[in-house]
C-alpha positions as CSV (number, residue, x, y, z in Angstrom):
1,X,12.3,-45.9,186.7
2,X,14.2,-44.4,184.0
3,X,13.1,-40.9,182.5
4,X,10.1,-40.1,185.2
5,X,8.4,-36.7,185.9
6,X,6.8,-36.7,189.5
7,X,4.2,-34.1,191.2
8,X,1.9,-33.3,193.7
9,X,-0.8,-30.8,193.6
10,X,-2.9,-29.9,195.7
11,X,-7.0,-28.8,195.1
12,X,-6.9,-25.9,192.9
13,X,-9.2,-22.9,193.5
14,X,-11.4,-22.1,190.5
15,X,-9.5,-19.2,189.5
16,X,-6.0,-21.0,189.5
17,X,-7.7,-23.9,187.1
18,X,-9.3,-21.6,184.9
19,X,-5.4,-19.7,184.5
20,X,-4.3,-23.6,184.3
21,X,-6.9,-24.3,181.5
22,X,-6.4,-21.1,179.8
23,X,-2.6,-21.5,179.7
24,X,-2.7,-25.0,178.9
25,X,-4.7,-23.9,175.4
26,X,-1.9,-21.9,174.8
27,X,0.9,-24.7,175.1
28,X,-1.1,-26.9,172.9
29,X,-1.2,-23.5,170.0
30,X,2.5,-23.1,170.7
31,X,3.4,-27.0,170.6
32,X,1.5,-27.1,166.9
33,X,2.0,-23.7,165.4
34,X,5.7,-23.8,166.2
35,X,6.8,-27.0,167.3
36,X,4.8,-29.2,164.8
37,X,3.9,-31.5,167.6
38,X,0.3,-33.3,168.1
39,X,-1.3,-34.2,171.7
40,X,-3.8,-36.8,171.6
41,X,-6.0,-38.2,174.5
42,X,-5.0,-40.1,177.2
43,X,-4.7,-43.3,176.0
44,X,-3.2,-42.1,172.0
45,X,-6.3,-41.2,170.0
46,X,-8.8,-39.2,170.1
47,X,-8.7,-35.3,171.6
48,X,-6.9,-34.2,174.5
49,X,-9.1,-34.0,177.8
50,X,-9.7,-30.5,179.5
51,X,-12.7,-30.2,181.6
52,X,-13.5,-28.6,184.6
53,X,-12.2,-31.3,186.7
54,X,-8.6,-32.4,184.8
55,X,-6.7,-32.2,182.1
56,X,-5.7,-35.7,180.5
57,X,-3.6,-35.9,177.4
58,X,-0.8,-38.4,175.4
59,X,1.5,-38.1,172.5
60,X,-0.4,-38.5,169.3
61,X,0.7,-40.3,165.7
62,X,2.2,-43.2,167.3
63,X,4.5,-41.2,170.0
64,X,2.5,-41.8,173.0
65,X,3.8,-43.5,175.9
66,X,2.6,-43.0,179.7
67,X,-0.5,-40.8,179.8
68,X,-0.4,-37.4,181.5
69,X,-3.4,-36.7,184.0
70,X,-3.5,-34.0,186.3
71,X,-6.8,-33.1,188.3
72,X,-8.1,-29.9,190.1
73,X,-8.9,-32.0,193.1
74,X,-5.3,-33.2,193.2
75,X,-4.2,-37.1,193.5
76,X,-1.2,-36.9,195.6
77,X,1.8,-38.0,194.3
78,X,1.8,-39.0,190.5
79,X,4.5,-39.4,187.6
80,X,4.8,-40.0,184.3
81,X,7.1,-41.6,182.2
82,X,7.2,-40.5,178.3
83,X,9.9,-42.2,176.9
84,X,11.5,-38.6,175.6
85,X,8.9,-38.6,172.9
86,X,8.1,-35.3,171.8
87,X,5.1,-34.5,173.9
88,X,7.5,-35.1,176.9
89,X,7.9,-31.0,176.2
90,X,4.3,-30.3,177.0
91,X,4.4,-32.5,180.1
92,X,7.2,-30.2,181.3
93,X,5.7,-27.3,179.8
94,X,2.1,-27.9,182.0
95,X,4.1,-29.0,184.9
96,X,5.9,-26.3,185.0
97,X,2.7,-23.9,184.3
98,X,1.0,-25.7,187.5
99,X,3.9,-24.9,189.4
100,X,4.4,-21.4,188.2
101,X,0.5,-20.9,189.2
102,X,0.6,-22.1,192.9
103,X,-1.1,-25.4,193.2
104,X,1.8,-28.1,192.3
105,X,5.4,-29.0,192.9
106,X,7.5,-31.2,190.7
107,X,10.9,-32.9,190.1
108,X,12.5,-35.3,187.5
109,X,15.1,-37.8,186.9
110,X,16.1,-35.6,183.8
111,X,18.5,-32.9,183.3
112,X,18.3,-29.4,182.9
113,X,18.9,-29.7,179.1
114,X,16.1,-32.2,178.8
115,X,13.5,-29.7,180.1
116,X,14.6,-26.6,178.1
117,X,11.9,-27.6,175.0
118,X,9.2,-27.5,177.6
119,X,10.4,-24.4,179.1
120,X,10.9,-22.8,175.8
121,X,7.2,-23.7,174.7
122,X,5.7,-22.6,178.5
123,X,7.8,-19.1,177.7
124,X,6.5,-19.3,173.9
125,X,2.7,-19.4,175.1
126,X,3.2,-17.2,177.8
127,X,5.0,-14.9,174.7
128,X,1.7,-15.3,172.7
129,X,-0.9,-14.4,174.9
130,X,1.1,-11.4,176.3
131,X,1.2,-12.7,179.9
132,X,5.2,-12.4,179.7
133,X,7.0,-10.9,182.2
134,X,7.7,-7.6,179.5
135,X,10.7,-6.3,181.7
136,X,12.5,-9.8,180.8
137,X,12.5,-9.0,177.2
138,X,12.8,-5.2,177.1
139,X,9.8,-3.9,176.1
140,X,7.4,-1.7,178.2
141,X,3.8,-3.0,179.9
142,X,1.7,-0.9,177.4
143,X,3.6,-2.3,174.1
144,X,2.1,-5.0,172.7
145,X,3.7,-8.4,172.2
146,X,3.0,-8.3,168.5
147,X,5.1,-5.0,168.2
148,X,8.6,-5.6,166.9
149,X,11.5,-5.6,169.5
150,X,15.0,-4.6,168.5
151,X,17.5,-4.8,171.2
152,X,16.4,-7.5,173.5
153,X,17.5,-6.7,176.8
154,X,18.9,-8.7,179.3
155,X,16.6,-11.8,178.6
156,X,17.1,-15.1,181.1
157,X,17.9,-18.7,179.3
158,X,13.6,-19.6,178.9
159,X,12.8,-16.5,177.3
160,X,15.8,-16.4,174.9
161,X,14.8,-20.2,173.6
162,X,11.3,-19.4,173.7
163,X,12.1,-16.3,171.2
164,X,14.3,-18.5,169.6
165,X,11.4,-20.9,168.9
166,X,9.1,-18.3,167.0
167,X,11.9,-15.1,165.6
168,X,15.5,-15.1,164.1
169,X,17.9,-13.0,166.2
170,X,21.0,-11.9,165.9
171,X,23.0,-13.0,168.8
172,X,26.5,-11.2,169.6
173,X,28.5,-13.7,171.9
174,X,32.5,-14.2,172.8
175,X,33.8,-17.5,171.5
176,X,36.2,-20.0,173.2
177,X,39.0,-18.4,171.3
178,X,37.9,-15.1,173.0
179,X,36.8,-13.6,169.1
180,X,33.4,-12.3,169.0
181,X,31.0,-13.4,166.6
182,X,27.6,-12.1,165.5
183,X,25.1,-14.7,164.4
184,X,21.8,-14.5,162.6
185,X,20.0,-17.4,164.3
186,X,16.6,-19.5,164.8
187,X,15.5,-22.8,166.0
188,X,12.2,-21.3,164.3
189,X,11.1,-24.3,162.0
190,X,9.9,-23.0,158.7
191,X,13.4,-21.0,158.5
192,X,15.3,-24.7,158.5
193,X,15.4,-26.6,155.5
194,X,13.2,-29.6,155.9
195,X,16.2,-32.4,155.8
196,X,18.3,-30.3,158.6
197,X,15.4,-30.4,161.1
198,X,16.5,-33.3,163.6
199,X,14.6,-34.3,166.3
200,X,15.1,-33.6,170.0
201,X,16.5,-37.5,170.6
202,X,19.0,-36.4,168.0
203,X,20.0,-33.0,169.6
204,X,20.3,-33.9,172.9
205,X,23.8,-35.0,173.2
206,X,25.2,-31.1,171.8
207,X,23.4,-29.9,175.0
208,X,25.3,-28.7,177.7
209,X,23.8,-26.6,180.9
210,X,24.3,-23.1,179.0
211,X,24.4,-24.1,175.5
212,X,22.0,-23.4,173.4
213,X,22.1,-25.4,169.5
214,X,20.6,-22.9,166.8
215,X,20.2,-22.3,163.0
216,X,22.9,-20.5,162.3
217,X,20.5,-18.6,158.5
218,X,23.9,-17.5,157.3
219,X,25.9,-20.9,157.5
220,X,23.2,-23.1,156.8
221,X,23.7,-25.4,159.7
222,X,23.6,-26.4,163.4
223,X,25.9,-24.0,165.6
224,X,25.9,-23.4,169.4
225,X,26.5,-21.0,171.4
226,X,27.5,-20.1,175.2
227,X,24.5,-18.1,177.3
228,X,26.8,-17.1,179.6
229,X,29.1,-15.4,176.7
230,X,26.4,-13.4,174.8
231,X,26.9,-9.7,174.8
232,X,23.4,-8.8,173.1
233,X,20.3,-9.8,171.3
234,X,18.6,-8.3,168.8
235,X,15.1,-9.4,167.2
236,X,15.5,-9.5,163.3
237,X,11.8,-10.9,162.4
């Protein structure tokens, strides 16, 4: 079938939708605020459905492809295909939110590098609202998310590219030739000059498992780097 998500969910109970609906408002502020990306109804035009009874969207400005529908009553098993246009990261981004709620499962045909946008913006919404897991990123439960981090500890592959997303850091990581290097870095779109930002279809080829491709500020262009090599984070702004 090509590039397909696939899910089941089943009948959600009205507190799990109104988490689903509230987190899904978030993904849509985190796809446009940082992401520069559009949703449209189901069909291309028009606003994005969210009722009480299913949420129904489609990319918007010409990149829609298969529409997205997922309902509180559950369907059984349903997919969507999106062609790898760029709401394909809020497809995996709600899937993903579904899943992390209770009330769905879900697979795909793609890799784990093709998901890492979507998991990026879910962690990026989750980021904004303050419903983060706080341990993940080394701050305490009474700090606020607004508050500015320095030494980020510990934080797993979503959270990094979600912070990645929204904050330059400065990344300390072991190279292949066993030097370290310190990086001031962002994937953070109004830090990129305008004919450097590439789109996802682009990228996708310098992705490996535990790579992550960044704006390296002080080069001026595309590096990557090794998650499994980085020594610390630190949050610059």
């Amino acid at each position: 079938m090509g590039y397909t998500h696939y899910w089941d969910n089943r009948t959600a109970t009205a507190n799990e939708w109104k988490q689903f609906v509230e987190g899904f408002r978030a993904i849509q502020q985190t796809l446009k605020a940082h992401h520069n990306i559009s949703l449209a109804g189901p069909l291309g035009t028009g606003k994005v459905i969210i009722t009480d009874s299913e949420v129904s969207f489609n990319g918007a400005d010409g990149n829609d492809f298969e529409t997205f529908r997922m309902t509180r009553e559950g369907d059984g098993f349903q997919f969507c295909k999106t062609g790898y246009r760029p709401y394909d990261a809020a497809v995996v981004a709600t899937l993903m939110l579904a899943k992390r709620i209770g009330f769905a499962s879900w697979r795909s045909d793609g890799e784990q590098a093709d998901h890492m946008d979507g998991l990026a913006i879910l962690n990026g919404a989750f980021l904004n609202q303050g419903w983060i897991d706080y341990s993940a990123v080394g701050a305490s439960k009474e700090s606020s998310v607004s508050e500015p981090l320095t030494t980020i500890l510990n934080p797993n592959f979503g959270t990094l590219c979600s912070l990645l997303a929204t904050h330059v850091l400065v990344v300390t990581f072991t190279k292949t030739d066993g030097t370290v290097r310190v990086m001031r870095c962002t994937t953070k779109q109004d830090e990129i000059p305008t004919e450097a930002v590439t789109s996802t279809a682009n990228r996708r080829g310098s992705h490996k498992v535990s790579n992550i491709r960044v704006w390296d500020l002080d080069k001026g262009d595309w590096r990557s780097f090794n998650f499994d090599t980085i020594k610390s984070v630190e949050l610059e702004s």
